[in-house]
C-alpha positions as CSV (number, residue, x, y, z in Angstrom):
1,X,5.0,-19.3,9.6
2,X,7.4,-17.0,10.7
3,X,8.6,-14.1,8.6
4,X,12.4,-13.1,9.7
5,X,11.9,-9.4,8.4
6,X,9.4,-6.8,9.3
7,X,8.9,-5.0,6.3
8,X,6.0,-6.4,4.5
9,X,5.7,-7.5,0.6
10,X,2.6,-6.9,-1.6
11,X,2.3,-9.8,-4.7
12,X,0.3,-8.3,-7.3
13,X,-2.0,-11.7,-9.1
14,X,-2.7,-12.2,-12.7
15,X,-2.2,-14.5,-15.5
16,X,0.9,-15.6,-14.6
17,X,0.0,-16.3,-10.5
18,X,-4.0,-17.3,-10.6
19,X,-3.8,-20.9,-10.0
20,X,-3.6,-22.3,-6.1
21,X,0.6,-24.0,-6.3
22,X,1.4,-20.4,-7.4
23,X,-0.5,-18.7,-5.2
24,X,0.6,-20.5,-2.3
25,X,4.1,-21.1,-3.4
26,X,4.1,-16.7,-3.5
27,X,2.8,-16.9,-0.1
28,X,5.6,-19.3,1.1
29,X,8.2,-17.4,-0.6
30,X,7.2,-14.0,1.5
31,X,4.4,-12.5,0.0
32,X,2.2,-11.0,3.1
33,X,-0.8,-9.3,1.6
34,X,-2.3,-10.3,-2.3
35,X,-3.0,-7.3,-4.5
36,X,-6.5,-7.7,-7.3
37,X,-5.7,-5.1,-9.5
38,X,-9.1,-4.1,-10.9
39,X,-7.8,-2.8,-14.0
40,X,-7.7,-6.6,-15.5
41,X,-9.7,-9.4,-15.3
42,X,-13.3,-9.5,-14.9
43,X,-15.5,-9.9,-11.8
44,X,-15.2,-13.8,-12.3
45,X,-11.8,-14.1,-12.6
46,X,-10.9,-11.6,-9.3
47,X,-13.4,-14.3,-7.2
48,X,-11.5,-17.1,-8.6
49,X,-8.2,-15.3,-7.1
50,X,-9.9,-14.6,-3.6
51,X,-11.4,-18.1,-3.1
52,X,-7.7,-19.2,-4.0
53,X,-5.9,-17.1,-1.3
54,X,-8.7,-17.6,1.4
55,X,-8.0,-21.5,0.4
56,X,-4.1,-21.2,1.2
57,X,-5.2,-19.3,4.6
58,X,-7.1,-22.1,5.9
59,X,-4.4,-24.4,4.8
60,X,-1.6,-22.9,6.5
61,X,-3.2,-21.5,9.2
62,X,-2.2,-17.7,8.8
63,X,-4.1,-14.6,7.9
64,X,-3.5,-13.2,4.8
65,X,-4.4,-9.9,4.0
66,X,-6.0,-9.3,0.3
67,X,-6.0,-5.9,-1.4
68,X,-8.1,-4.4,-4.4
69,X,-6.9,-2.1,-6.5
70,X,-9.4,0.3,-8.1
71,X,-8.8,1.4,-12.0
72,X,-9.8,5.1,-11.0
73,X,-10.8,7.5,-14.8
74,X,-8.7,6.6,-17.4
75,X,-8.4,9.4,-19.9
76,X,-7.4,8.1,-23.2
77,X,-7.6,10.0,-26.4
78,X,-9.7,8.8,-29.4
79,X,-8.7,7.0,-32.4
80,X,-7.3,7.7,-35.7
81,X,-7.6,6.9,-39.1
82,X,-4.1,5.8,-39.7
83,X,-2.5,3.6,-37.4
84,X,-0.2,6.0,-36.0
85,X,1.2,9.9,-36.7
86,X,4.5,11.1,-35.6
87,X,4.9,14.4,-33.9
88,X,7.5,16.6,-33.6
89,X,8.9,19.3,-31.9
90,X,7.0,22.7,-32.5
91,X,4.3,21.1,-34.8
92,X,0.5,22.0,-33.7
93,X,-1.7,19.5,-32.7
94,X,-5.6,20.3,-31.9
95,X,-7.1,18.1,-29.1
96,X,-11.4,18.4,-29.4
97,X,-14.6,16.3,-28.7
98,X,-15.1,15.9,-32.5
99,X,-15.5,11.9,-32.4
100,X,-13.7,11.9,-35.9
101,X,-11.1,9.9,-36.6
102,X,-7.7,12.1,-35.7
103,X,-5.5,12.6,-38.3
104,X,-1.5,14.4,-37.8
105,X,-3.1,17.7,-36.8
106,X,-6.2,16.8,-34.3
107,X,-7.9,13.9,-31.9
108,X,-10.5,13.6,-30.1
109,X,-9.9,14.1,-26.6
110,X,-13.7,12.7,-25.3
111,X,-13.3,14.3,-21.5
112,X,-14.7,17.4,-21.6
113,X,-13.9,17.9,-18.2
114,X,-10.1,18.6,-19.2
115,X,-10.9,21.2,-21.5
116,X,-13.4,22.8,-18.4
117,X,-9.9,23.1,-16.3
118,X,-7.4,23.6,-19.2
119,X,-5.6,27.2,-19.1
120,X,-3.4,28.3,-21.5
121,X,0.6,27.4,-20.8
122,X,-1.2,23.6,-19.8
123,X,0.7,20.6,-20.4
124,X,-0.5,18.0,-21.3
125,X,1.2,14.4,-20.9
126,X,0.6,11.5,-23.9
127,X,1.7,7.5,-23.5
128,X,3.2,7.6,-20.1
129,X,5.0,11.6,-20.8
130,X,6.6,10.3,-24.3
131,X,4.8,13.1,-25.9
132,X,4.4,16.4,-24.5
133,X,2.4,19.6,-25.4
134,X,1.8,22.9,-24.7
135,X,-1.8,24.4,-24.7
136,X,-1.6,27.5,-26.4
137,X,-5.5,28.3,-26.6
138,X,-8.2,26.7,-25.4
139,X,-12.2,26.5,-24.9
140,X,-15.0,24.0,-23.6
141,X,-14.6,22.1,-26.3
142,X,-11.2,22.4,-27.8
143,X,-7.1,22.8,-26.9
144,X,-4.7,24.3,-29.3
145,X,-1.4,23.0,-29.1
146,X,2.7,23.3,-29.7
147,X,4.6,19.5,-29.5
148,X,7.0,20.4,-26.9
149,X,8.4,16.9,-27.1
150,X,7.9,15.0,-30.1
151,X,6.8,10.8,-30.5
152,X,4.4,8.8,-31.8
153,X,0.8,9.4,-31.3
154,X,-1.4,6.1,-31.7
155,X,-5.3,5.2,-30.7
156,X,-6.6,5.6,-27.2
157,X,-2.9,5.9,-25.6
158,X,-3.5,7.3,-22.4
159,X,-3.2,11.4,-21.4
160,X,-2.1,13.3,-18.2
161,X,-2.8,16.9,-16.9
162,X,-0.2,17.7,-14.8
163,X,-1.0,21.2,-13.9
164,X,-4.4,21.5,-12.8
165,X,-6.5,19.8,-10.4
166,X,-9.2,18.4,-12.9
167,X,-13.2,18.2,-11.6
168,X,-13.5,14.4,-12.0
169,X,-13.9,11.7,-8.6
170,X,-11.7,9.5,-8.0
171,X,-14.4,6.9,-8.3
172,X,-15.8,6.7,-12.1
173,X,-19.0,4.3,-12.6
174,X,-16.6,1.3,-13.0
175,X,-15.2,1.8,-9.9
176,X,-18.0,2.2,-7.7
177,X,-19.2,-1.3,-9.3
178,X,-15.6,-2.6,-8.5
179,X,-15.9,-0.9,-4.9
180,X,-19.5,-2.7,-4.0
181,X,-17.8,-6.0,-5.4
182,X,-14.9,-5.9,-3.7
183,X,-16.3,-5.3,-0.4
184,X,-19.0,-7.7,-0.9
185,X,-16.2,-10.5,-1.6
186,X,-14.5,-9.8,2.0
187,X,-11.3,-7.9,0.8
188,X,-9.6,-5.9,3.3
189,X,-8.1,-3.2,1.9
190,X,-9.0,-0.8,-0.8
191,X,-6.3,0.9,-3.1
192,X,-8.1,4.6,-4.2
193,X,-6.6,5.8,-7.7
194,X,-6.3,9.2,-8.9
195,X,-6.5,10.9,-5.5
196,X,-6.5,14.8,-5.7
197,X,-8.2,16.1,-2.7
198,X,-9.3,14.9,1.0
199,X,-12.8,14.5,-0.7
200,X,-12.0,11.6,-2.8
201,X,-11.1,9.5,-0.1
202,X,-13.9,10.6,2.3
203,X,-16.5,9.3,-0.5
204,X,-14.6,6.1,-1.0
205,X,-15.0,5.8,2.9
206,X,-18.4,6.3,2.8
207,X,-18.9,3.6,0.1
208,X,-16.8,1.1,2.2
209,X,-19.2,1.6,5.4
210,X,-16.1,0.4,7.0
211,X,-16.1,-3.2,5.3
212,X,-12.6,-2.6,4.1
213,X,-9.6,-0.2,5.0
214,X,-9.2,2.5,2.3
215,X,-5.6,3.2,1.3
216,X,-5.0,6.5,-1.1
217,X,-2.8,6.0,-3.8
218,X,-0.3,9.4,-4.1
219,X,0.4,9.2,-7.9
220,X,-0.9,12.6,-8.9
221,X,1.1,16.5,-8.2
222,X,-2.5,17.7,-6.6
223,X,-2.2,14.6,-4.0
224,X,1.1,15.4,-3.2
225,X,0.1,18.8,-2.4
226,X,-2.9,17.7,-0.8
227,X,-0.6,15.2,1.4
228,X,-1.6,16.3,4.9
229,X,-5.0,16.3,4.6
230,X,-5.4,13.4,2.2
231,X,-3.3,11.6,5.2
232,X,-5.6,12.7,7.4
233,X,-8.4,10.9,6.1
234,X,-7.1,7.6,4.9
235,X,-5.9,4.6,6.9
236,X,-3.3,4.0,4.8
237,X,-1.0,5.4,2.0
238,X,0.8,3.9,-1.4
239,X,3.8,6.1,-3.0
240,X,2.4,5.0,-6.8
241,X,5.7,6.1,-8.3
242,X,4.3,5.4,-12.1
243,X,2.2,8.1,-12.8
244,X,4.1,10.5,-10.1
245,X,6.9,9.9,-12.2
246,X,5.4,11.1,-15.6
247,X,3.3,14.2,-14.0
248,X,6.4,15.4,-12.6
249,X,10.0,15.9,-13.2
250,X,11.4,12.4,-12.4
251,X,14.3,13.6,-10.3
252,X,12.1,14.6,-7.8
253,X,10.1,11.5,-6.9
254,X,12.9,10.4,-4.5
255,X,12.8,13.2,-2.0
256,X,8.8,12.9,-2.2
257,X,8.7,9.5,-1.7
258,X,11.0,9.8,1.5
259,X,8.1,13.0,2.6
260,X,5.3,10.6,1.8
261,X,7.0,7.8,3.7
262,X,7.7,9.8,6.2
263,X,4.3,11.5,6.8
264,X,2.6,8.0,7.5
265,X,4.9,6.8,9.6
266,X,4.3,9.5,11.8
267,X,0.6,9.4,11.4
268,X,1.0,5.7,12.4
269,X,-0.9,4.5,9.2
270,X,0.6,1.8,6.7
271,X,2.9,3.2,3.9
272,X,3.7,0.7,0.4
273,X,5.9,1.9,-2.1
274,X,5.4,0.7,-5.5
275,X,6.2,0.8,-8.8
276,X,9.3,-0.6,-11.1
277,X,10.5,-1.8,-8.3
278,X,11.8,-5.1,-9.8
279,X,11.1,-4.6,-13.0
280,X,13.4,-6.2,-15.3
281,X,12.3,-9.5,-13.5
282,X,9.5,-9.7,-15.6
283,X,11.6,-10.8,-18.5
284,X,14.5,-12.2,-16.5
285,X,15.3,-14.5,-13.4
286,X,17.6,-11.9,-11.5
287,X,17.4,-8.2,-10.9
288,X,19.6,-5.3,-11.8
289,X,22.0,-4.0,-8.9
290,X,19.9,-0.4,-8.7
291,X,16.4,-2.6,-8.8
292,X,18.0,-4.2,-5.4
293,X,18.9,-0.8,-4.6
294,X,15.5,0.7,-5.1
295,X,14.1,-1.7,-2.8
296,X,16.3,-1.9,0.2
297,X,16.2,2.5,0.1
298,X,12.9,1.9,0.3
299,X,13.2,-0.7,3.4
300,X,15.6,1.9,5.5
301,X,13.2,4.4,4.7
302,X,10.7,2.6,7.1
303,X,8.5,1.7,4.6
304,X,5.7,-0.9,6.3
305,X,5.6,-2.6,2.7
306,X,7.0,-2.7,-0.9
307,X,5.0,-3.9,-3.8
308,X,5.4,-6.3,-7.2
309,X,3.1,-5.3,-9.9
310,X,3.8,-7.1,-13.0
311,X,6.9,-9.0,-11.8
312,X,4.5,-11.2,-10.1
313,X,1.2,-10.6,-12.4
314,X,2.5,-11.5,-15.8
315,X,6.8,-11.9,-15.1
316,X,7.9,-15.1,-16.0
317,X,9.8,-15.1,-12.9
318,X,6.8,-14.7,-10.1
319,X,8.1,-16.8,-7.2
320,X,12.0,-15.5,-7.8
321,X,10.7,-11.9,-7.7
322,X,9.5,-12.3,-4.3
323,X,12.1,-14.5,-3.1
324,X,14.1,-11.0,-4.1
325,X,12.4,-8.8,-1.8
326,X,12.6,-11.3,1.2
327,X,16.4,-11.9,0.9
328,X,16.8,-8.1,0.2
329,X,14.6,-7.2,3.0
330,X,16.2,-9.6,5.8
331,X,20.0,-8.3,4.7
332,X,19.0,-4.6,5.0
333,X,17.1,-4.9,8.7
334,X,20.2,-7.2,9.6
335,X,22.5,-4.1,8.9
336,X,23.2,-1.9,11.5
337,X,23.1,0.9,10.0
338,X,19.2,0.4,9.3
339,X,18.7,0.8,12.8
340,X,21.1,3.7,12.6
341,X,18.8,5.0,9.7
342,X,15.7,4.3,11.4
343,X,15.6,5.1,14.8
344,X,17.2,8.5,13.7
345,X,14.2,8.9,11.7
346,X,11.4,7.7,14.5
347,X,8.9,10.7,14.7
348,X,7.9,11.3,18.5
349,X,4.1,12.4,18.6
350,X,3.0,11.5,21.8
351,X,-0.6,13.0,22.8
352,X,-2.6,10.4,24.4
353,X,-2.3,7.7,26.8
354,X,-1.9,4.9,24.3
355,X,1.3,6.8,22.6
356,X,2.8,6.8,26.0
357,X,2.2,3.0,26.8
358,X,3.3,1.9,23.1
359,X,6.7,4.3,23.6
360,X,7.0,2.9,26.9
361,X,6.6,-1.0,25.5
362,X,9.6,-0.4,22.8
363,X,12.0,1.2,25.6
364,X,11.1,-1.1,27.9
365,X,12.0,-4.2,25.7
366,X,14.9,-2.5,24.1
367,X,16.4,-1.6,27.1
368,X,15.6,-5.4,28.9
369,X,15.9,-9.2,27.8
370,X,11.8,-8.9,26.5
371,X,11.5,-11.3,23.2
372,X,8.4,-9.7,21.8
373,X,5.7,-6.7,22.3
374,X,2.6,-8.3,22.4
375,X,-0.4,-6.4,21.3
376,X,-3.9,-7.2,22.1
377,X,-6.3,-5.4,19.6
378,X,-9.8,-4.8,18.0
379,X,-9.0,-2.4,15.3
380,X,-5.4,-2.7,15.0
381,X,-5.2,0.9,15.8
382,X,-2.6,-0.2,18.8
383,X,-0.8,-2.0,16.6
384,X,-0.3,0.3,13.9
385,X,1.3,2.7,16.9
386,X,3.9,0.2,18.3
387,X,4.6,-0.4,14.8
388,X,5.5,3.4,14.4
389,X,7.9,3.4,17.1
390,X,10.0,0.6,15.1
391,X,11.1,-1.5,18.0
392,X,13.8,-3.7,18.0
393,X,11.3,-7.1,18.8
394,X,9.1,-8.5,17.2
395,X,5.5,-7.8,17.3
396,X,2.7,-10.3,18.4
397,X,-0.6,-8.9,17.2
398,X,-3.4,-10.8,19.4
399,X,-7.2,-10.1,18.3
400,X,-10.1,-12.2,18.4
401,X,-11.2,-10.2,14.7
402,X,-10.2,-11.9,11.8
403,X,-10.7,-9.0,9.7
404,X,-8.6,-6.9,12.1
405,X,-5.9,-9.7,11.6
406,X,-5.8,-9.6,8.0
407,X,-5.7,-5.9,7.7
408,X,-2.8,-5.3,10.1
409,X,-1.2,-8.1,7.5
410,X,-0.2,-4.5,6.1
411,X,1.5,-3.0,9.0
412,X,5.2,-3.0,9.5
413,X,6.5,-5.7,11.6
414,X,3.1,-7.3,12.8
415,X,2.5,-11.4,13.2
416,X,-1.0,-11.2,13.5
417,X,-2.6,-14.0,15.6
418,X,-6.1,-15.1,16.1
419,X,-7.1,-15.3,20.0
420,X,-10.1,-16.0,22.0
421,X,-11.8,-12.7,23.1
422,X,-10.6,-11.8,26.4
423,X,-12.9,-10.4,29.7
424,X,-10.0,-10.3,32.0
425,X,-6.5,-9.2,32.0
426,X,-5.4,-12.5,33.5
427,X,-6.6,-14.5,30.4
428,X,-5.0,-11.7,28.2
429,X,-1.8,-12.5,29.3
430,X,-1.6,-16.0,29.7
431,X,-3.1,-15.5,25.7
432,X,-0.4,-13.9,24.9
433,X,2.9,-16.2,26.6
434,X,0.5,-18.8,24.7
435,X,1.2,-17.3,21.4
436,X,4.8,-15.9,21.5
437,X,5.7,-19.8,22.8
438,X,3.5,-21.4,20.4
439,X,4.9,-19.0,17.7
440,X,8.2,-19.4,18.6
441,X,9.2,-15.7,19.4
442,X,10.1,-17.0,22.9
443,X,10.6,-19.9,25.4
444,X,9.3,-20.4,28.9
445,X,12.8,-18.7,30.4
446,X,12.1,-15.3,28.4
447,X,9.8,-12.0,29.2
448,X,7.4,-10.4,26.8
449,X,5.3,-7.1,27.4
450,X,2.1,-7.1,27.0
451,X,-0.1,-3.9,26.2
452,X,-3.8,-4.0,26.0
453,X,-7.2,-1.6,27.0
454,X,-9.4,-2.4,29.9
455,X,-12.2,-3.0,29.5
456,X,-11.5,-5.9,27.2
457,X,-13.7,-5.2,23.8
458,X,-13.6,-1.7,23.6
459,X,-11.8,0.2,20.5
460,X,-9.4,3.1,21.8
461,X,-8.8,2.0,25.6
462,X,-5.3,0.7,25.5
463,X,-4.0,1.9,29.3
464,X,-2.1,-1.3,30.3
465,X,1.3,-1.9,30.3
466,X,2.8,-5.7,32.0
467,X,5.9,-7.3,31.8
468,X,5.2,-11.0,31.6
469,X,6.9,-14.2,32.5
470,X,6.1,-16.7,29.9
471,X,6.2,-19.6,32.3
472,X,2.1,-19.6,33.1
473,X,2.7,-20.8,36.6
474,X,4.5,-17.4,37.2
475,X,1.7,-16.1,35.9
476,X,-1.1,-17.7,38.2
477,X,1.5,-17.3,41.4
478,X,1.5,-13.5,40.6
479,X,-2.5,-13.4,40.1
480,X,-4.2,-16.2,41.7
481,X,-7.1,-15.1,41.3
């Protein structure tokens, strides 16, 4: 099955996409990699979702990659004894870890590491930024406050700290539960909530003991700030525009998404954007005009994927949602000026031998009649390279690693393929004319190049570069042996 984009699209499951027809109907409509957002749905019901996509796999013969979504701390404030209070602007409100019902002066707050990094001038952040407050005076154990802007304060509606960098992991005790489960079940990537320093994702790694990719999630100011090294360390990144867009001003998630976006692409690491991005489709079967917008600035931005959340977990319009993003995605890369857009924007960061052969694959087959950059690869490190340099062919990802296959499911413009394992270059490319004919990216009268490391096996050695017929005997005339 042969996508006719190159951006990727992540389907987030839940109640309204759990059963197999959906499942598979999401995967036929465009959906490349399946996100199980631990925040819902119990161990049981996340296994019932993975047997399901690993079922549609086998049946249609093509990887697909699965993602799992840790919840990350929640901080929620307590309960009260009425079922709500309204605040207003320039009222006092005291948060504490009194576990007495809050009345319309006082809650408990029950994380006393917020009041440990709490200074005063603070905000802090209530239900998403529809209440905000400014700490006035504070202590281990309490935070004076002025209602800066006024709502409606309910039980356990969720809080953010905006200004500090708080001493809580990224990991709680749910999520290293959720971590060991996940990478027990076989999922490929992991999603890493409420990232704030390199740290967090170097103990997530640790967890993983490389059973799944670990992708930070940039959703918090400290992150942002943190970019460079945070990128450093992960294998992947997600622009989480929810929470970014409550913990700062909202005008300025747009140029940081473009700096996030940006960042990855030149580290060569898989980017998603998420968030809202098609959100009125969970209530209705067509999108507004920005929604569409929202999406295709994120395709010209080079983005390697964009991301459903609740349009496909509980929308009533799953299926359509993703239908969306495909027909959005295949009009943007067939304009022009995306190629305009992103070849202006293609970062060159060329250090080692395999940047050289991946810059010299795309120029090659730009510049030639070459139908495809073939890739073979054990890590999908290769891959994720010619993938940075955007080229204007397709790219046939060859590795004997399923795993491997299902993770570079993620990465910008890859049709990951399933080979034998290869001992000689011969093999490799006859492999590869194999699949680009078999996959129908060319017929025997085209050329593909082929990039791969010898020796065959061995992570980090790509330092071949071969311009192939795709007739095999060609091939054999040109190396009989």
């Amino acid at each position: 099955m042969r996508r006719l984009r190159n951006v990727k699209i992540v389907a987030t499951l839940g109640p309204a996409s759990s059963d197999y027809k959906t499942i598979r109907a999401l995967f036929e409509a465009g959906a490349d990699v399946f996100r199980l957002n631990m925040s819902h749905g119990t161990h049981d019901d996340i296994r019932a979702r993975h047997v399901i996509i690993r079922q549609v796999e086998a049946d249609t013969g093509r990887p697909i990659c699965i993602l799992a979504d840790l919840q990350g701390p929640k901080l929620r404030v307590g309960a009260f004894a009425a079922p709500s209070h309204d605040l207003a602007q320039g009222d006092k409100f005291r948060f504490d870890l009194d576990p007495a019902l809050g009345d319309g002066t006082r809650v408990q707050l029950p994380h006393p590491e917020i009041f440990a990094a709490l200074e005063p001038g603070a905000s802090l952040l209530i239900n998403d930024g529809k209440i905000a407050v400014r700490v006035e005076t504070c202590g281990k154990d309490f935070a004076d406050c002025v209602v800066t802007v006024g709502g409606t304060i309910s039980n356990r509606k969720g809080v953010n700290v905006p200004d500090v960098v708080l001493p809580l992991a990224a990991l709680s005790a749910k999520d290293r539960k959720d971590l060991e489960f996940a990478c027990e079940l076989g999922v490929d990537w992991l999603a890493l909530s409420f990232v704030q320093r390199p740290e967090d994702v170097i103990e997530a790694r640790e967890l993983a003991k490389g059973r799944a990719a670990v992708l930070s999630k940039i959703e918090k100011p400290a992150a942002v700030k943190a970019y460079d090294a945070i990128l450093e360390v992960s294998d992947g990144i997600m622009v989480a525009r929810g929470d970014l867009g409550v913990e700062l001003p909202v005008h300025s998630v747009p140029p940081i998404q473009k700096r996030l976006v940006r960042g990855a692409r030149a580290a060569a690491k898989p980017v998603i954007v998420a968030t809202q991005m098609l959100e009125s489709m969970i209530e209705s079967p067509m999108p507004t005009r920005a929604e569409v917008s929202d999406v295709a600035t994120a395709i010209y931005e080079g983005a390697d994927a964009i991301m459903l959340s609740a349009e496909s977990a509980a929308g009533k319009y799953p299926i359509e949602a993703v239908q969306t993003m495909n027909n959005v995605a295949i009009s943007v890369e067939s304009d022009p000026t995306y190629r305009q857009v992103i070849e202006a924007s293609r970062s060159v960061n060329r250090s080692s031998v395999a940047d050289g052969i991946v810059a010299a694959a795309r120029e090659i087959a730009e510049s030639a009649d070459i139908k495809a950059i073939c890739v073979f690869s054990q890590s999908g490190t290769t891959v994720n390279l010619v993938a940075r340099e955007r080229p204007r062919v397709p790219i046939l990802a060859l590795t004997p690693l399923m795993g491997t296959a299902r993770r570079m499911c993620l990465t910008w413009g890859a049709h990951c393929v399933i080979t034998e394992e290869q001992d000689r270059f011969k093999g490799a490319v006859i492999s590869a004319v194999r699949a680009a004919l078999d996959h129908g990216f060319a017929t025997e009268t085209d050329q593909i190049v082929l990039t791969a490391g010898v020796p065959f096996n061995v992570q980090g050695t790509t330092n071949i570069l071969r311009v192939a017929p795709c007739d095999e005997r060609l091939i054999y005339r040109a190396d009989p042996e």
